[in-house]
N, C-alpha and C positions, 0 to 999 in steps of 0.2 A: 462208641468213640470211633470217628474218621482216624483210617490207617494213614490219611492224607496230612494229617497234621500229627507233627513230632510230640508226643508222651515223654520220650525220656531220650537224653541229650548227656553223653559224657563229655566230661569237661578236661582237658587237661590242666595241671596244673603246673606253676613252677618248681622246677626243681632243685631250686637253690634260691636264684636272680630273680626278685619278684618282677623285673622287667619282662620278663618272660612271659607273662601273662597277654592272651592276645587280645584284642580289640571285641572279637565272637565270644570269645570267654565271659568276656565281661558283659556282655550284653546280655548270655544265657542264665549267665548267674543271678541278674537284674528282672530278667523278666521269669523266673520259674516261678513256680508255687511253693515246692522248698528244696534242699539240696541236702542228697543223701551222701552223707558220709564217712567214712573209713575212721575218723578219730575228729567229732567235733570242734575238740579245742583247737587243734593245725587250721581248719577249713575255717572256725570262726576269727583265728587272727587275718588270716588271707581274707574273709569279707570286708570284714574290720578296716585291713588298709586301703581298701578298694572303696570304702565308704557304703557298701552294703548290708541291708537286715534285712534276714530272708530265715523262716524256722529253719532248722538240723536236723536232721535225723541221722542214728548211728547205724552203721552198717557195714560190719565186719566180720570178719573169717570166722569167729564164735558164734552168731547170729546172723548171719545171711541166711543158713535156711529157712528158719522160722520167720523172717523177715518178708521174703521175695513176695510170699501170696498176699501181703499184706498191702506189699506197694504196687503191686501189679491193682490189684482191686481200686487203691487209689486213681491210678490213672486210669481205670476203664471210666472211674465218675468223673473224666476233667480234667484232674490236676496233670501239669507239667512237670516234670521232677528233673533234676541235675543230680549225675552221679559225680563226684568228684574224691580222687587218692590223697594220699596226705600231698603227695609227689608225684608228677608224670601221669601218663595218658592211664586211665582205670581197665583194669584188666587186665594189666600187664603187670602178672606178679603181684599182684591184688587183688580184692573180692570184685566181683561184676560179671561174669561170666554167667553164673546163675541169673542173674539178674535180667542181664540183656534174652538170654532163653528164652526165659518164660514172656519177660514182656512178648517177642515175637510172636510165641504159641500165641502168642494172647490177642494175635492179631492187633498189635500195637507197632508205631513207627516207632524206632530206633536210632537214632545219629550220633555219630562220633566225630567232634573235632578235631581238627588238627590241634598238634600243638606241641609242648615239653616233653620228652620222651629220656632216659638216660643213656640205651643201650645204643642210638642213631649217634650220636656225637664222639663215643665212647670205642666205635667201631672206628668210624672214617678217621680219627686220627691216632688209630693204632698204625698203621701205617701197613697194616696187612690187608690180604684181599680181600673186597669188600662189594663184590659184585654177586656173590653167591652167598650165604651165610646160616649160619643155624642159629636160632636165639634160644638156649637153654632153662633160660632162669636161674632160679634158685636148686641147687643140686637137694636130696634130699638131707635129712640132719644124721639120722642113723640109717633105718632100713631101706635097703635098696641104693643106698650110695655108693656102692662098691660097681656094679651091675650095669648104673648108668655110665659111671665111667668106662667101665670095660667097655660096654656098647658103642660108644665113640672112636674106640682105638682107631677103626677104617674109617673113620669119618672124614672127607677131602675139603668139605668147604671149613668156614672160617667160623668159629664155636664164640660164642656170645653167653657169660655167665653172669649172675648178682652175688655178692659176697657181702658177709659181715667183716666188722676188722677184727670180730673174737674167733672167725675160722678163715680168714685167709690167708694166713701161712701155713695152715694144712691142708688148704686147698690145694697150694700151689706145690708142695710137698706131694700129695696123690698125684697130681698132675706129672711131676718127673718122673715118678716110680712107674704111672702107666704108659703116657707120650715119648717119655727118652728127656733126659736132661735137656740138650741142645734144641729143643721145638720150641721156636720164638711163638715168644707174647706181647700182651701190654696188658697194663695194670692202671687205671684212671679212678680218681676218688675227688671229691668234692665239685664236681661238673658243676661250671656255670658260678661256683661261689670263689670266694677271696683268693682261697687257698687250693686254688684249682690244679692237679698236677697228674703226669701222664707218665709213667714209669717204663722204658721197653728194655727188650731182651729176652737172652735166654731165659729157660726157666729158672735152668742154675743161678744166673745172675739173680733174679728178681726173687729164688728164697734165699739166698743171700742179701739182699737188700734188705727184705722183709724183718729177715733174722736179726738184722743193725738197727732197724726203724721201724719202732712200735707202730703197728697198723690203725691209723686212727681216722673217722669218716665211713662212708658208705662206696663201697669195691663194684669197679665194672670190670671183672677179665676178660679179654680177647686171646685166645688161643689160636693159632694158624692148624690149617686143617691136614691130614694127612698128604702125605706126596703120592700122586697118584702112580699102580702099579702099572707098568708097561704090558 
């Protein structure tokens, strides 16, 4: 298989707004061979409205390993494969990293479209600095969450986190206890949909908010970054 011609093609997805799907998207979803994805059922409503049939394949955090040699092999014989998240660009806080590896190893082309992303829209109108930034992800759930935070205390640029709404008031809870109450944030959840809203403030402020209003949707925190020592 020519490295000259794309094998596998991530797709971004919408992340709410199914406007949000791009014109390339749709094209790539249109012309692959099939499109591996993170949770079928998500990815086959989104063909669905788009008026495409294209087989599925599953392909997530429980089986990615055993998967990748399989679809790597695919595409050495041919096929074109689309990676696509339930949500937003793959690999970001998603399965695909493997994926993309080995195809390389494999001396296969690789391309990633633009497209839907949470953590870009979720930054720029936090209203904090957004010229430097760290994008964290998802912190760990028990081992090692204590450690990451600590590791951040000196952190200067501006900290980019994912949150569920069953631990982001303890997120933001560890957050006061390690950064200082008064280290402004912002809190964004439901990006791009109906009920789209953007919470700022202290930290204080915002577990107090938290603590009045049940966290409900999927949490982007922006954290400002430490003040830098003289």
């Amino acid at each position: 298989m020519s490295a000259t011609v794309t094998s596998l093609i991530l797709v971004p997805t919408p992340i709410g707004n199914l406007e949000d799907i791009t014109l390339r998207a749709k094209r790539a979803l249109t012309e692959a061979d099939a499109v591996v994805a993170e949770d079928t059922r998500v990815t086959g409503r989104l063909l669905q409205h788009l008026g495409i049939a294209k087989p599925l394949v599953s392909f997530h955090v429980n089986n990615e390993h055993r998967m990748v040699e399989q679809l790597v092999r695919r595409m050495l014989g041919g096929e074109r494969l689309v990676l696509a998240s339930d949500a937003g660009t793959p690999a970001i806080s998603d399965p695909g990293f493997l994926l993309v590896r080995e195809s390389l190893r494999a001396g296969l082309r690789v391309e990633c479209l633009p497209g839907a992303t949470a953590f870009v829209p979720a930054l720029v109108v936090s209203g904090l600095p957004c010229e430097r930034f760290a994008f964290e992800g998802f912190l760990p759930h028990k081992k090692g969450r204590r450690s990451r935070i600590d590791a951040l205390k000196a952190e200067e640029r501006t900290m980019v986190f994912y949150e569920s709404p069953h631990r982001l008031l303890r997120t933001l809870q560890e957050f006061g206890a390690a950064f200082g109450p008064e280290r402004r944030a912002s809190v964004s959840r439901e990006l791009s949909k109906l009920h789209e809203e953007t919470i700022r403030g202290t930290l204080s402020e915002l577990i107090a908010h938290f603590a009045a209003h049940e966290p409900r949707g999927e949490f982007v925190v922006v954290l400002s970054g430490a003040i830098p020592q003289a």
